[in-house]
C-alpha positions in Angstrom: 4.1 31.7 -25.2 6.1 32.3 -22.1 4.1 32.6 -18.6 6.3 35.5 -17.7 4.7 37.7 -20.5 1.7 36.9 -17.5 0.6 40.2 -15.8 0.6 37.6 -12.4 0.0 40.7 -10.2 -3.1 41.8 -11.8 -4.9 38.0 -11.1 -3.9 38.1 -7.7 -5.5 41.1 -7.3 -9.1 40.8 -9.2 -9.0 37.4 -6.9 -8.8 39.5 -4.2 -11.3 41.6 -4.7 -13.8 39.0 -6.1 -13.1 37.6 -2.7 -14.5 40.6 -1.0 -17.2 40.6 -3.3 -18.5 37.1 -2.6 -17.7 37.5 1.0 -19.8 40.2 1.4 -23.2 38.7 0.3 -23.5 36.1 2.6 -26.4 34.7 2.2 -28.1 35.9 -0.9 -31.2 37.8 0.5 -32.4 39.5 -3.1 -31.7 39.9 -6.6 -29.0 42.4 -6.8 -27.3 40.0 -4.4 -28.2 37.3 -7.0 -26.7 39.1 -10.1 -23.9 39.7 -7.8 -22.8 36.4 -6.8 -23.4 35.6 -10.6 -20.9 38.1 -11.6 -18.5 36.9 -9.4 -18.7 33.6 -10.7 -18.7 34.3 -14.4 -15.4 36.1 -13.8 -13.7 33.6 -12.1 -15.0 31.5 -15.1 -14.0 34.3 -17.2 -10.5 33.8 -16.0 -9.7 30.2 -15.5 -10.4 30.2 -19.5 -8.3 33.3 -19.8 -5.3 31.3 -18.1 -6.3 27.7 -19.4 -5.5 29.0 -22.9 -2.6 31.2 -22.0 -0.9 28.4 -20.7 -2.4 25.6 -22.8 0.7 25.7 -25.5 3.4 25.3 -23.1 2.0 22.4 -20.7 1.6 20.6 -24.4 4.9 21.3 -24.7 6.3 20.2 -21.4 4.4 17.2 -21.5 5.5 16.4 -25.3 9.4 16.4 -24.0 8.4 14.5 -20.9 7.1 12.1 -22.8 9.8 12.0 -25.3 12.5 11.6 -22.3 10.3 9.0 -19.9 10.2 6.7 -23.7 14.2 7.2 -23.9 14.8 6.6 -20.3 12.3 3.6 -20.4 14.2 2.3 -23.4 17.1 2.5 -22.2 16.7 1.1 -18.8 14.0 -2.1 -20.2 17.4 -4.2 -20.8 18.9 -3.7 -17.5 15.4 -3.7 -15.4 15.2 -7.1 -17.1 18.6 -8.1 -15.9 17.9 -7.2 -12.6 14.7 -9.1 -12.3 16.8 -12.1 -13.3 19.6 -12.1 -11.4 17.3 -11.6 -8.5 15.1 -14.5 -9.6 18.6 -16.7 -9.1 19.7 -14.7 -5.8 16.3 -15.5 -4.2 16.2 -18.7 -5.4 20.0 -19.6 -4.1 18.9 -17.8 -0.7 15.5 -20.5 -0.3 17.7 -23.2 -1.2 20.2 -22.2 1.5 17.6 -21.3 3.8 15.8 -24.9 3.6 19.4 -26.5 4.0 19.5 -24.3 7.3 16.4 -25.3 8.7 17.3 -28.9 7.9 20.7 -29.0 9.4 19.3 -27.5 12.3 16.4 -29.9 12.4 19.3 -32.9 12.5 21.7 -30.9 15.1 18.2 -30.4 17.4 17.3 -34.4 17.3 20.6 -35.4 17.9 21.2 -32.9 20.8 18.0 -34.3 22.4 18.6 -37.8 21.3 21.7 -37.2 23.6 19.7 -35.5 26.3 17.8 -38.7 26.6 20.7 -41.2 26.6 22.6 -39.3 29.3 19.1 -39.1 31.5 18.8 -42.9 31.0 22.0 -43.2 31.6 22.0 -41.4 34.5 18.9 -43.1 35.9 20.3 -47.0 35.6 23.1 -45.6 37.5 21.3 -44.4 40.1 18.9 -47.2 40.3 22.3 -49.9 40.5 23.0 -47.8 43.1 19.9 -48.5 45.2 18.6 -45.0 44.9 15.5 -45.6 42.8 13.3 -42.7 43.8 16.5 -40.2 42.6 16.4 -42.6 39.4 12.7 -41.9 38.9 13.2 -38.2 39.5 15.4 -38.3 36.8 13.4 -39.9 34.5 10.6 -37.7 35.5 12.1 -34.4 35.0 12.0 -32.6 31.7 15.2 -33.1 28.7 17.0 -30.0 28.5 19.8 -31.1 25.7 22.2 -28.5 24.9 21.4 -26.1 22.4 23.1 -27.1 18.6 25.5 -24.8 17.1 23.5 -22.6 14.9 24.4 -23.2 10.9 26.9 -21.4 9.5 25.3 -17.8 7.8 24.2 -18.0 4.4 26.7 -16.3 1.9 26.1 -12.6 0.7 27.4 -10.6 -1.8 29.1 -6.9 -0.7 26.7 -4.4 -1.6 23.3 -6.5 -1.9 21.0 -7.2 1.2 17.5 -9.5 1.3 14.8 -8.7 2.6 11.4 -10.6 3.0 8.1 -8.7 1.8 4.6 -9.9 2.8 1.7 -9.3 0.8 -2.2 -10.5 0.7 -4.2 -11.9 -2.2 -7.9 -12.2 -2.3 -8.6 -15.4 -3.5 -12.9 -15.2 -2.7 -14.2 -11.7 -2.3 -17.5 -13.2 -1.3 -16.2 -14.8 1.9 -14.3 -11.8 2.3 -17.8 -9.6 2.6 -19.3 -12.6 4.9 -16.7 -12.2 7.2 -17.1 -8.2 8.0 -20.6 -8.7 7.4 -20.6 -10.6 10.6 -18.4 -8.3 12.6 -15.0 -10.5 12.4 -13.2 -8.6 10.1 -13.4 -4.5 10.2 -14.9 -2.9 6.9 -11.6 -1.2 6.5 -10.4 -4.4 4.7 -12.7 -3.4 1.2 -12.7 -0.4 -0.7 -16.6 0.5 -2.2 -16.1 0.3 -6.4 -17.3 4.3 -6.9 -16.5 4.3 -10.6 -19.4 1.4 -10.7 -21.2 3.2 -8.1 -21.1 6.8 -10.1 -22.2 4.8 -13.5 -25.2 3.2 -11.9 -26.5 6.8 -9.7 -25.9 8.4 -13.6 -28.1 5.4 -15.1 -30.8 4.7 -12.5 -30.6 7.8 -10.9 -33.1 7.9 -7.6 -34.2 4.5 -8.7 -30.8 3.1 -7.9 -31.3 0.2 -4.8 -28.1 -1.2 -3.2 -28.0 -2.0 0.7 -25.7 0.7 2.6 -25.7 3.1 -0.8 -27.8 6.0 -1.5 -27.9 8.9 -4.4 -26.5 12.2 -3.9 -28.1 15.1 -6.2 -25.3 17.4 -6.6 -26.6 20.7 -8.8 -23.5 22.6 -10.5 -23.4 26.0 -12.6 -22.1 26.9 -15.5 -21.4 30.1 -17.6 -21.8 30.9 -21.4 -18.1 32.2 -22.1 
């Protein structure tokens, strides 16, 4: 059934004036207003039903080929997802290798640098003490080493087309001291997210015998309509 055999038009416009209706009682006062209001909702009932099963068929159909094209896609991609995953397992793993080389190699050019620094001050300071100028000697000794900077390590290789990038992420490892620590004002509250689906089964179960610190039970009554 095709939603443009849907008179579209015509549930605009009983909206509209259902609308009006309901707008127009505001609050209800009496009876008539009562039976009013009740009208008003048993025909919007009336036609969310009317359009649920209108429409029903074809949003079962849509979603059937959806389905059947997100399982072909998903097939077909699985071997080459699984590929990628790999070959980035061995790209990050060559880029921390590099990396750790880096940070040695610049650990060694930094110690050697200042290893220098310090030989050139001492150097500096027998010569000025053979010299008879012993407070310029301790001056020397006294001030601070500033060894050249080392030559940065060469870049780590890339391939054309592929970039890295570093991602941060946290892990809870102990919800408990995670609680303690907003409990006591050092971390905001913002951190934790209430469990509402636990929360919800609970209120259903204990209803207004349901106890938790910082939790209370909301009575929510609905209506409904015999269609």
């Amino acid at each position: 059934m095709d939603t443009t055999t849907l008179d579209t038009a015509a549930y605009d416009t009983q909206a509209l004036a259902l609308r009006e209706q309901l707008t127009a009682i505001e609050p209800i006062t009496n009876n008539e207003e009562l039976q009013a209001v009740g009208s008003v909702f048993k025909d919007a009932a009336g036609n969310i039903k009317a359009l649920e099963a209108h429409m029903e068929p074809q949003i079962q159909d849509a979603h059937a080929k959806h389905k059947k094209l997100t399982t072909l896609r998903n097939t077909l991609t699985a071997p080459f997802k699984t590929l990628r995953a790999d070959a980035d397992k061995k790209l990050s793993a060559y880029r921390q290798e590099q990396e750790s080389k880096a940070r040695e190699e610049q650990a060694k050019a930094d110690k050697i640098a200042k290893d220098k620094a310090e030989a050139d001050r001492l150097a500096e300071a027998e010569a000025l003490e053979a010299a008879g100028n012993t407070e310029q000697a301790e001056a020397v000794l006294d001030a601070p080493i500033t060894p050249e900077p080392a030559a940065p390590p060469p870049p780590i290789a890339k391939v054309d087309g592929l970039s890295g990038r570093k991602t941060y992420s946290a892990e809870v490892m102990d919800m408990v001291a995670l609680c303690k620590a907003i409990g006591d004002g050092s971390q905001s509250s913002n951190l934790v997210q209430p469990n509402s689906t636990a929360l919800n089964g609970m209120a259903r179960a204990l209803k207004s015998n349901l106890n938790i610190p910082g939790v209370k039970v909301v009575t929510k009554t609905s209506t409904s309509a015999r269609l």
